[in-house]
C-alpha positions in Angstrom: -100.9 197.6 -133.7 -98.6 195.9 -131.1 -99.3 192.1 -130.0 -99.5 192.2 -126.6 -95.8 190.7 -124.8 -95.6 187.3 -123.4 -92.7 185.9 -122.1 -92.5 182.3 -121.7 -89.7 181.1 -119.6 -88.6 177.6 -117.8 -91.7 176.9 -115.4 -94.3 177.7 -118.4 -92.5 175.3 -120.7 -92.5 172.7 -117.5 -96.6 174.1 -117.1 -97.5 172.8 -120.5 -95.5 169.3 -120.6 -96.8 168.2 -117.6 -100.4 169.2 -118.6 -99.7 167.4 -121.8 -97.9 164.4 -121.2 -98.8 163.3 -117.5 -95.8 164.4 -116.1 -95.5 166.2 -112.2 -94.9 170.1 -112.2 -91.4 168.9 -110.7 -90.2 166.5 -113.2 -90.7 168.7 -115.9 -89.1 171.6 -114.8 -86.1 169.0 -114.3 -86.2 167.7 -117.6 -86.0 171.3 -118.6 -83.2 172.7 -116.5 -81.6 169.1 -118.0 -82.0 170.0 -121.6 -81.1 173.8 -121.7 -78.0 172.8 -119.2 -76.7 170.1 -121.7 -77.1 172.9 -124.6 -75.2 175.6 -122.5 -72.7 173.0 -121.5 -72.4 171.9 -125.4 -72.1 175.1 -127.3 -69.5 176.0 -124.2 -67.4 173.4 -125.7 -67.2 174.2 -129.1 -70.1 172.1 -130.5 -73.0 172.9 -132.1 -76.7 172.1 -131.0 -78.8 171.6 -134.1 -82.3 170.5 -133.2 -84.2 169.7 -136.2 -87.6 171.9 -137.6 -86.6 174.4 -134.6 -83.1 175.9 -135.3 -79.2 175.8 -133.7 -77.1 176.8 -130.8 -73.6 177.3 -132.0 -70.7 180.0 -130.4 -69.2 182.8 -132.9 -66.1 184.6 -132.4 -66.8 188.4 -132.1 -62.9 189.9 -133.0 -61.3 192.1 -131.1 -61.3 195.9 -132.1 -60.3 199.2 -131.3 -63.2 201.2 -129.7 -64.0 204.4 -128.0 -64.7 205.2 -124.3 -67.9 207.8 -124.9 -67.2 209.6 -121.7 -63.5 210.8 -121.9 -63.1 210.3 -125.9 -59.9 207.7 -125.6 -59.0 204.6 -127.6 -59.7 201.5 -125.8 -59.1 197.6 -127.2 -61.5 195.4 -127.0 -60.7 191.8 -126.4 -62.3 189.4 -128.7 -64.8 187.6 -127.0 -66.9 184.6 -127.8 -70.9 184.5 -128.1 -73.8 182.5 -128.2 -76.1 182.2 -131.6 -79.1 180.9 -131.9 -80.0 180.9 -135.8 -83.4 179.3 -136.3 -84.4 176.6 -138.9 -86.3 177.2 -142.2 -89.5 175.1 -140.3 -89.4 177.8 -137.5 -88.9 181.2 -139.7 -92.2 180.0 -141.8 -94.0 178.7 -138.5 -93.5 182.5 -137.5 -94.4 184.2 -140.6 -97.7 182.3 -141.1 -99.9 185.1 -141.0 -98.2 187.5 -143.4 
């Protein structure tokens, strides 16, 4: 049996802290937008983003290789590109695994 899908995004997290710690609707959202813009803008440098009991934001190198188009069959390169990771913490995987 399938839980049923809920996705959370920016406005919902904003939704709950302002029910929860007095803040308006507006200045939560902005406190929001600040915190996921300083990650983005950290991990775009280089750094890490380790955030403790939840996980960390980091950027791996994905090498370049040879691959192949599907429609005409012929080699292509593919650049080496850089990616986001998110690996979560120890406190988070057993937070999530609770019910097992």
């Amino acid at each position: 049996m399938t839980k049923p899908m809920f996705i959370m995004n920016r406005t919902d997290i904003a939704r709950v802290i302002a029910s929860e710690k007095g803040f308006t609707k507006a200045e939560s959202l902005e406190i929001v937008k600040d915190i996921f813009n300083e990650i983005g803008t950290q991990i775009a440098q280089g750094k890490e983003v380790n955030i403790k009991d939840f996980g960390k934001f980091e950027v791996k190198d994905h090498s370049g290789r040879i691959g192949v188009n599907p429609s005409n069959g012929e080699r292509i390169a593919i650049e080496t590109t850089k990616l986001p990771t998110f690996k979560a913490s120890g406190v988070l995987k057993a937070s999530v695994n609770q019910d097992r």
